[in-house]
C-alpha positions as CSV (number, residue, x, y, z in Angstrom):
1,X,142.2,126.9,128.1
2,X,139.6,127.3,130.5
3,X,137.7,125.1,132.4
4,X,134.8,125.7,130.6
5,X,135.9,125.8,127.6
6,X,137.5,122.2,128.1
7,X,133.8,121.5,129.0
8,X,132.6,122.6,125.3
9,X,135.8,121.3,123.4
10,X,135.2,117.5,125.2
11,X,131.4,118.0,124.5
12,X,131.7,119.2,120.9
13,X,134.2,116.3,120.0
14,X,132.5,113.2,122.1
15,X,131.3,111.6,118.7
16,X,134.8,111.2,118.2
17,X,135.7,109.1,120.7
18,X,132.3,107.6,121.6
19,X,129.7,106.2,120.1
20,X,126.6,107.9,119.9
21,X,123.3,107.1,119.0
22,X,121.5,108.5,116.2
23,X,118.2,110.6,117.1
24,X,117.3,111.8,113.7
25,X,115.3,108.9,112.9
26,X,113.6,108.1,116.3
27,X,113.4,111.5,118.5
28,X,111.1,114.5,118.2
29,X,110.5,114.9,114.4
30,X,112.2,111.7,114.1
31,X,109.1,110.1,115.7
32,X,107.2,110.0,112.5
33,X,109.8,108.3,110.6
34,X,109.7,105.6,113.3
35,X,105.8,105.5,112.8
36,X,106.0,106.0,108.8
37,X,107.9,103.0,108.4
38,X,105.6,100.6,110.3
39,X,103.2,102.0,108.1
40,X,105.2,101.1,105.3
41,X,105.2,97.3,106.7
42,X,101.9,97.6,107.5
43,X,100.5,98.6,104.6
44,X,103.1,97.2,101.9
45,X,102.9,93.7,103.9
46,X,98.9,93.5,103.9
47,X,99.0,94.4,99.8
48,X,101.3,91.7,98.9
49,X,99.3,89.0,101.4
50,X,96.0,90.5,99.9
51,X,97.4,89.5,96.0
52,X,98.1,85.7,97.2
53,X,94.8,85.5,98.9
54,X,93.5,87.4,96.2
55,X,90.8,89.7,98.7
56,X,90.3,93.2,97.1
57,X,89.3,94.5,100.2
58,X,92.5,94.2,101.8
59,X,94.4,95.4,98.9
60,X,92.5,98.6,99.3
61,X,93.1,99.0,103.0
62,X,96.8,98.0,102.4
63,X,96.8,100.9,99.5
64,X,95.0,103.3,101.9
65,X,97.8,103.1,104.3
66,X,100.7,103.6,102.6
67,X,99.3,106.5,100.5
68,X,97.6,108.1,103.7
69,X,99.2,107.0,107.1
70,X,102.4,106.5,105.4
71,X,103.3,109.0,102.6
72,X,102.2,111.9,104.9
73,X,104.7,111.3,107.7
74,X,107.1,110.4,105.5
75,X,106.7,114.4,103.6
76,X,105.7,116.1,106.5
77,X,109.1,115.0,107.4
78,X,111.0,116.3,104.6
79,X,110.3,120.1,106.1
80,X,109.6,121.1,102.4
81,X,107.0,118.5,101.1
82,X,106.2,120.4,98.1
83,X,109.5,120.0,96.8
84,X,109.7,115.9,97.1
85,X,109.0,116.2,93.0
86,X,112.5,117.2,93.0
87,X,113.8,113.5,93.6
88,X,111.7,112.2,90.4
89,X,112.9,112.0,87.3
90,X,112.8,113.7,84.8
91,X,113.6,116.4,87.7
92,X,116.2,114.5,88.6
93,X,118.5,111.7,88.2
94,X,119.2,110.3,92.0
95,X,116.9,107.5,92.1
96,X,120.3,106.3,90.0
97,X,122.4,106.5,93.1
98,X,119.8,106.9,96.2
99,X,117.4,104.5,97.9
100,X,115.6,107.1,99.2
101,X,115.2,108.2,95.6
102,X,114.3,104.9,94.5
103,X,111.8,105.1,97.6
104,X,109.6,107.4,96.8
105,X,109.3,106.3,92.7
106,X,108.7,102.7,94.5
107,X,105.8,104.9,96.3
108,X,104.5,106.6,93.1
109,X,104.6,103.8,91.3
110,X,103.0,101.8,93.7
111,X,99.9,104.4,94.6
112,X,99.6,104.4,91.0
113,X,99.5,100.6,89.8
114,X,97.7,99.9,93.0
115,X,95.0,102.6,92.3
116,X,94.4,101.2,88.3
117,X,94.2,97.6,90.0
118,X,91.5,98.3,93.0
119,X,89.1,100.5,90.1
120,X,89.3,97.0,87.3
121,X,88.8,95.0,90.5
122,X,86.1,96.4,92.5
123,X,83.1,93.9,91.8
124,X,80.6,96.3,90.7
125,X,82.8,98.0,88.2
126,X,84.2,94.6,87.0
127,X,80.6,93.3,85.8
128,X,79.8,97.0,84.0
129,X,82.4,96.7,82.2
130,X,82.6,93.2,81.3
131,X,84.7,90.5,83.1
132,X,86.7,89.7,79.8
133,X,88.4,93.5,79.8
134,X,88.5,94.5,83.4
135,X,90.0,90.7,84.6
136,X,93.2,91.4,82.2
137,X,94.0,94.7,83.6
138,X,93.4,93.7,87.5
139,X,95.9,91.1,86.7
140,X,98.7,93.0,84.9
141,X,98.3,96.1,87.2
142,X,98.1,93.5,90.1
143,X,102.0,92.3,89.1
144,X,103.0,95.9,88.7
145,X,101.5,97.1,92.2
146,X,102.6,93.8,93.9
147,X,107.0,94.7,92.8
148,X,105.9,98.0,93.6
149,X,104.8,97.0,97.1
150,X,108.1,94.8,97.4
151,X,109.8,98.0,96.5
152,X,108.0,99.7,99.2
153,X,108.3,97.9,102.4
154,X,112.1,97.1,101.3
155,X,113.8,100.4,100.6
156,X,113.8,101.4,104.2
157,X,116.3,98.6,105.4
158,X,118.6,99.4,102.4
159,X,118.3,102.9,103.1
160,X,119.1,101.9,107.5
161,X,122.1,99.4,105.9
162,X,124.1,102.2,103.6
163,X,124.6,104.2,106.5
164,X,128.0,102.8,106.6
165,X,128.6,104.6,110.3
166,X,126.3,102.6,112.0
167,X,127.3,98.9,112.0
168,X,124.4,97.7,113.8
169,X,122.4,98.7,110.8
170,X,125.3,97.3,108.4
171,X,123.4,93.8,107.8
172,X,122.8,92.0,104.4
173,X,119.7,90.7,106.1
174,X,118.5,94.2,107.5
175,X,116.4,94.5,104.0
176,X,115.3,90.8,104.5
177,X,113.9,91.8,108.0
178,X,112.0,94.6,106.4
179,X,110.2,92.2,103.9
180,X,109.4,89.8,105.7
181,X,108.5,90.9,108.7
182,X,106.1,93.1,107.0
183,X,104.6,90.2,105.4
184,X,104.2,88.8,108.8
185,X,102.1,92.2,109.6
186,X,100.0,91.7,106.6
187,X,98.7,88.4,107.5
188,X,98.4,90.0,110.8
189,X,96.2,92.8,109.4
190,X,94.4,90.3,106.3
191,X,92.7,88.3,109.8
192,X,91.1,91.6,110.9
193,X,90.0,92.7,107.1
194,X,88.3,89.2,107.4
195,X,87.1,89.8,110.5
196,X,85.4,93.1,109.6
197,X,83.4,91.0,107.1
198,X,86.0,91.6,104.1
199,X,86.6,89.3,101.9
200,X,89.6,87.9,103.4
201,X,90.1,84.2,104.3
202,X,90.6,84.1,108.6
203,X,91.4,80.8,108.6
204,X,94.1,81.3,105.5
205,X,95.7,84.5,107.6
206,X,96.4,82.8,110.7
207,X,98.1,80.0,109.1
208,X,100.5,82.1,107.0
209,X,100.8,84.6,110.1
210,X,102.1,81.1,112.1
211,X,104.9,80.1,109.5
212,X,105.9,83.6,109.0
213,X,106.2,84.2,112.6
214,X,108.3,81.2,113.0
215,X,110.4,82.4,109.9
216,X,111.0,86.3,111.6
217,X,111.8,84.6,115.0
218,X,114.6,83.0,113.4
219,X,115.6,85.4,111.3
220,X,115.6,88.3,113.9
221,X,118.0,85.9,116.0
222,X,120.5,85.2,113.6
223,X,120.6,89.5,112.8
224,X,121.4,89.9,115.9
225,X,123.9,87.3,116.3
226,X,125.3,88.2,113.4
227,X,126.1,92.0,114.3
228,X,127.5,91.4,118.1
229,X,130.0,90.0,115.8
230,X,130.2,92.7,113.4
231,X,132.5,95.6,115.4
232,X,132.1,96.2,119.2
233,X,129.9,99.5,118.6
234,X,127.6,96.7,116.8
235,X,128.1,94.8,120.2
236,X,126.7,97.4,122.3
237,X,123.6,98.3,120.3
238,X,122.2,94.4,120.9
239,X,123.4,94.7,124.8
240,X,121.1,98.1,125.0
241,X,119.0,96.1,122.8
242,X,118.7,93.0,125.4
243,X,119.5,94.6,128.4
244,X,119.5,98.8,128.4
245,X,117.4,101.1,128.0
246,X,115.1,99.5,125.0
247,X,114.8,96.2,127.1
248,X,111.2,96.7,127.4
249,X,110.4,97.3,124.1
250,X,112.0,94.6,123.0
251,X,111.3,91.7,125.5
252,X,107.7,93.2,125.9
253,X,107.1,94.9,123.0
254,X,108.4,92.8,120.0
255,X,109.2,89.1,121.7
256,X,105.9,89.3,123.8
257,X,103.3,91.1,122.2
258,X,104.8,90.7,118.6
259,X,106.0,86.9,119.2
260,X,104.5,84.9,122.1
261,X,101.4,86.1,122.3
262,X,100.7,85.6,118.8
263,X,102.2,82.2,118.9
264,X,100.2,80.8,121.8
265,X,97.0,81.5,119.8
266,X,98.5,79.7,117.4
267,X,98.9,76.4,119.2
268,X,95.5,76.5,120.3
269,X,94.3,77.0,117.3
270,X,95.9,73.5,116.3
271,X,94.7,72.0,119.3
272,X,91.2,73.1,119.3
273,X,91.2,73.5,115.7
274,X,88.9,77.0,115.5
275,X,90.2,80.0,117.7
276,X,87.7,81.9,119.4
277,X,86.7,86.1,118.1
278,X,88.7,87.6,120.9
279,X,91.5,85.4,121.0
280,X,92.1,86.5,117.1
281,X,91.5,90.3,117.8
282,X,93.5,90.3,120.6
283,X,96.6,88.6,118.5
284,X,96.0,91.1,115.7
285,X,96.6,93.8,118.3
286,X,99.8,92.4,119.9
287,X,100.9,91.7,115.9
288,X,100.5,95.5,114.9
289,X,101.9,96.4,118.5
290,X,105.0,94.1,118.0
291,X,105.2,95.6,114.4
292,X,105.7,99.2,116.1
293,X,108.4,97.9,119.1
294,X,110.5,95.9,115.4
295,X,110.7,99.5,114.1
296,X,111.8,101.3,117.3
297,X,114.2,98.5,118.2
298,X,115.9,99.1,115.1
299,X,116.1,102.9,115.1
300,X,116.5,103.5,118.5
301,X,119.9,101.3,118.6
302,X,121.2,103.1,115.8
303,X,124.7,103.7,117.2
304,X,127.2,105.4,115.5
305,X,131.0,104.6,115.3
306,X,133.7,106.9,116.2
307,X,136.0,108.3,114.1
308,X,138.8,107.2,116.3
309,X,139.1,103.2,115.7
310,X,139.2,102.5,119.4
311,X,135.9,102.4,121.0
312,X,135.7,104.4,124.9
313,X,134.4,102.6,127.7
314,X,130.6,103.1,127.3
């Protein structure tokens, strides 16, 4: 065999005997899932935070995003959009067996549900047609949008944690750091709807946004305590994760902007008991921006194992 054909051969067959990261999901087209899926956190997160605080205007931002920032990337990506029908039933019977199925009726369903509860809740609307008939129906639709929404921002992690090749994503909690995290984002994103003169309580955002925060720190620790003991190909993507290549996007990105920073406002907040305009707009900024770096983290130390059990030096 020739020396360059060696070359090919050894090239060809290195996901063998190394492990590889995955660059579907966070390179070139892959970009927009990366950015979809924030969305999804984003937009699912501020919906459910906007049913507990009960502020329509945040429920239709939150609504807005998924079915316009996030649903776009997500079939721009499939190549053929105009054939995602196909994965609906009565087309089809995968949402059965697939979460990425089960995804996109969770989207439907959601765009949907949420669009019959903003009409029966929009003020105006409500008092033409009588409080006693449009209060009902806000309130049913608003239970069917909000499992819809929890459908939503969830799917993504089970979709990452049956990819049974990459064991960093192999998790129980990987779903749970989906959820919640975009529940952190919503609070997030529920200060600036009250900011913009929404209806949204500031005061009721920041304090949910400071026990969620403290909730996702500890969470995100034990995930990735939990998988450097999973395999050794687990092991490697949380050392690229603390100390590689995504470093910075990690320790600046997600544990600075989407951690500290946020949590410093928070203790003066409890010090000087109101928090000043900028201070609030600039931890809504390092929230969303730390919301972004969760997502890349995740993706980018996607890592898959070899088929040969033995892992190469790496």
């Amino acid at each position: 065999m020739s020396q360059m054909a060696t070359r090919q051969w050894m090239t060809t067959h290195e996901w063998m005997v190394k492990p590889m990261h995955q660059r579907e999901w966070i390179e070139r087209r892959g970009i927009m899932i990366w950015i979809a899926e924030t969305f999804t956190s984003l937009g699912a997160g501020l919906y459910l935070v906007s049913l507990f605080i009960n502020s329509w205007w945040g429920l239709l931002v939150g609504w807005l995003i998924i079915m316009f920032l996030k649903l776009p990337l997500h079939i721009a990506y499939f190549g053929k959009p105009l054939r995602f029908y196909r994965t609906l039933p009565p087309f089809s019977n995968a949402w059965k067996t697939s979460w990425f199925a089960r995804g996109i009726l969770f989207s439907v369903f959601f765009g949907t549900f949420g669009f019959v509860q903003l009409v029966f809740g929009q003020p105006d609307l409500a008092n033409l047609i009588g409080n006693s008939i449009a209060n009902p129906i806000y309130y049913t639709f608003g239970v069917l949008a909000g499992i819809s929404a929890v459908g939503v921002g969830i799917y993504g992690g089970f979709i990452m944690n049956y990819v049974k090749g990459i064991p960093f994503w192999n998790q129980g909690l990987l779903p749970v750091v989906f959820i919640l995290a975009g529940v952190a984002d919503g609070f997030g994103l529920a200060m600036a709807v009250g900011l913009a003169g929404g209806d949204a309580s500031v005061s009721w955002a920041e304090t949910g946004s400071s026990y969620l925060l403290i909730i996702n720190v500890l969470l995100i620790i034990v995930y990735l305590i939990s998988a450097r003991y999973t395999s050794e190909v687990a092991k490697i993507s949380v050392k690229e994760l603390l100390t590689g290549p995504s470093a910075f996007m990690f320790w600046g990105g997600l544990v600075t902007l989407g951690m500290v920073v946020p949590a410093a406002i928070s203790v003066v907040s409890l010090f000087s008991g109101e928090i000043p305009t900028v201070l609030l707009i600039i931890a809504i900024v390092a929230h969303t921006l730390g919301a972004f770096a969760l997502k890349y983290c995740l993706l980018k130390e996607g890592i898959y194992r070899p088929l040969l059990p033995r892992v190469a030096a790496y």
